[in-house]
C-alpha positions, 0 to 999 in steps of 0.5 A, a space after each residue: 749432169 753427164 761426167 765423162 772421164 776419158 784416159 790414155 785417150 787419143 784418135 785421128 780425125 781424118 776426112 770425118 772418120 775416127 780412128 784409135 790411135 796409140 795403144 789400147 790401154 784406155 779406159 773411161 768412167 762415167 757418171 750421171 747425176 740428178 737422173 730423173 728416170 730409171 728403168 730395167 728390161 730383157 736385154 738379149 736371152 741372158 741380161 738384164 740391161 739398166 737404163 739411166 736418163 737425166 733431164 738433159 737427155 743424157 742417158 747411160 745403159 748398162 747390161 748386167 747378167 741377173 746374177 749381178 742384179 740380185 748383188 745390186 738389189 740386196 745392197 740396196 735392202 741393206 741400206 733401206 734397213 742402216 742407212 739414213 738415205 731411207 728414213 
């Protein structure tokens, strides 16, 4: 499940174009739940780029410098060694 949370978010729909309306505060949250694949590549000469796909089709990618994805690993360790998500 894709939930997609869009704010201040406003464009114009002319003759099948869209454009950005109003200023440029928007901002938007993602989240996908119940994903089914998981997958980690190269992505460019620097990052690391995240790959998330629920059964429905709905995918979000994210590129992150290693640097980031280290964080991201050693958070996990921390739960498998206190957290009852991994008993």
């Amino acid at each position: 499940m894709l939930s997609l949370s869009l704010e201040e978010f406003m464009v114009e729909l002319n003759e099948g174009s869209i454009k950005n309306v109003g200023p440029k505060n928007k901002s938007a949250t993602v989240k996908l739940f119940d994903v089914e694949d998981a997958k980690a590549r190269e992505f460019g000469d620097k990052r690391v780029k995240l790959v998330f796909e629920d059964d429905d089709g709905n995918e979000v990618q994210v590129s992150l410098f290693p640097e980031d994805v280290r964080k991201i690993v050693e958070d996990v360790e921390a739960l498998e060694d206190d957290s009852p998500v991994f008993e």
